[in-house]
N, C-alpha and C positions, 0 to 999 in steps of 0.2 A: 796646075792648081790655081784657085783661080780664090782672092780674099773674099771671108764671112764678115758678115756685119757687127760680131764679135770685136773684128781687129779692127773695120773702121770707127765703131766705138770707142775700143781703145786709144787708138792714134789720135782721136779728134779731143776725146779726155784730154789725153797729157800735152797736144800743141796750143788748145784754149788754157789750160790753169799751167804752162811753160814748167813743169812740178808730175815727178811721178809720185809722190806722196800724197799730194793733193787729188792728183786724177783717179790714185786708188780708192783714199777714205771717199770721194764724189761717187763711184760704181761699186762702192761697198765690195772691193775686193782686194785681193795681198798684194802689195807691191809686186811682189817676185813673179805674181800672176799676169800683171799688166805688163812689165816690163816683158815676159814671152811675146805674148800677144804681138805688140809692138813691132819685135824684134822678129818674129814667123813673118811679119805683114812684109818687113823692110825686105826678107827672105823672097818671098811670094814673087814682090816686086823687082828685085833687083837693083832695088836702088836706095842709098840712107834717105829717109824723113827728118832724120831728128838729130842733130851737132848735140849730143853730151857731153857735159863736166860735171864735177864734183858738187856745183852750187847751181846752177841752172841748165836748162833744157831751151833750145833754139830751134824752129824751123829751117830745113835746107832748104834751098829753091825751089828742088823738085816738092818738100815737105809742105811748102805756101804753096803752092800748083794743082796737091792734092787735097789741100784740105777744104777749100772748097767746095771739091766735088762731093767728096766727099758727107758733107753738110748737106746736099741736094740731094744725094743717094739717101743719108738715114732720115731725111723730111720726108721721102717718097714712099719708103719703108713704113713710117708712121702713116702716112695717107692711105696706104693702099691697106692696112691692118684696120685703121677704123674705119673704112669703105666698104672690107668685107663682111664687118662685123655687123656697119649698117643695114646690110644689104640682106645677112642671116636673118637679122630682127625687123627687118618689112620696112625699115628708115628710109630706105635707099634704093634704087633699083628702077625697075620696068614692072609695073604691074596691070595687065591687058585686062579689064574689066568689059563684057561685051553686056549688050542693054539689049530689050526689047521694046518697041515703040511705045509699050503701056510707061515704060522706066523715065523716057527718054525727055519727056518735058519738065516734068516735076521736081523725079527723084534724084535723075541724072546730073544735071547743073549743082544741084545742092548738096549732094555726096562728093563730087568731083572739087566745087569750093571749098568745102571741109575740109576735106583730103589733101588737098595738096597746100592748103594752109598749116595744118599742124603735122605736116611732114613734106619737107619744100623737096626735101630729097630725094624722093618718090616719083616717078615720071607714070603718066597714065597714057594708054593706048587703049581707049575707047574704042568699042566696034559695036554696029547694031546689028544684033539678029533675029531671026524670027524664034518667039519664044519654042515651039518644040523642036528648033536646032541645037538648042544650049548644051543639051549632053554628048550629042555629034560634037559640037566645036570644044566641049572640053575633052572630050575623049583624045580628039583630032590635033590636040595642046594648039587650038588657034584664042584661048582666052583662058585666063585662071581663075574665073570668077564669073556669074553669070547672071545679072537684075533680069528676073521675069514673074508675070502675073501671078501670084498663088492659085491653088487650088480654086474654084468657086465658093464663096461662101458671103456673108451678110454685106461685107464693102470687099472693094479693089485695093487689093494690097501687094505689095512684090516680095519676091522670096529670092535669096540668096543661094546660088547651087555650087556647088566645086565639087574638086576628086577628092576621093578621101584618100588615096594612095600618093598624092602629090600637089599639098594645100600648100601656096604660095603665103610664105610669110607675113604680109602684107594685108592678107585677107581680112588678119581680124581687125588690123585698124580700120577697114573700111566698114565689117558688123559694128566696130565701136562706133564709128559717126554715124550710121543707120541706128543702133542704140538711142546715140542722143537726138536725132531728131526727129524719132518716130516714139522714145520711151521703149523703156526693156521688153516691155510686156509686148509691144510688137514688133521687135527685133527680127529680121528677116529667118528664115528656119534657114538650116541645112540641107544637104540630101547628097 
């Protein structure tokens, strides 16, 4: 069996405030709750953490050795929880936007500045293609998004295409800077 982040929580509570009392009212939980925890961990490992008395709470060697680690394991824990979360919400990630040359002087440079200014977290992987490949390379998942020429009509405008079965999060931050820099009313269409 191998410790949950429960017990490292735990453990790392009561060796920071040397105090199961304190480390419980800190994780809003029962003494008798923290004290298992603790004590499964000490289990787990096979080794004491923690010199007990009646008035205070001590690190053993092995207890300074892991603590830590332990500290780097529940920062990693938190990294990697707001990393995925960025990542669901289009903050974070790989997003493969592919252009057509009508995209690619203009719109391109200035969607891509936007973009990765008001979300640093974001990596783009720009591709250009030719505008009636775009549904081949989304279909083909070689791009999540795809700037090409609209339909014919009074001026040249570019139109935003994706899957509807598999819109990459991300997408609509990139409608929203085509929003503000072309105004709502020409907001790239869908398809």
């Amino acid at each position: 069996m191998e410790p949950e982040l429960r017990h490292l929580r735990a453990f790392v509570a009561v060796a920071e405030h040397r105090s199961f009392t304190r480390a419980a009212q800190d994780l809003y939980v029962a003494q008798q709750a923290l004290s298992q925890q603790v004590k499964a961990l000490e289990e787990i490992l096979g080794v004491q953490l923690l010199a007990r008395s009646s008035r205070r709470v001590d690190l053993t060697l092995a207890g300074s050795a892991y603590l830590a680690d332990c500290k780097r394991l529940l920062a990693a824990s938190t990294r990697a929880t707001r990393h995925v979360r960025a990542v669901a919400a289009g903050e974070a990630g790989r997003l493969r936007p592919a252009y057509s040359l009508s995209a690619a002087y203009e719109t391109l440079p200035e969607l891509t500045d936007r973009l990765t200014r008001q979300h640093p977290g974001l990596k783009l992987e720009t591709r250009e293609i030719f505008a009636g490949d775009a549904c081949r390379a989304l279909r083909d998942d070689r791009c999540d998004i795809a700037l090409v020429p609209a339909p014919p009509g009074p001026s040249l405008t570019i139109e935003a295409v994706w899957r509807t079965d598999h819109r990459h999060p991300a997408t609509t931050h990139l409608l929203d800077v085509c929003a503000d820099l072309y105004g709502a009313e020409d907001r790239p269409a869908a398809g």
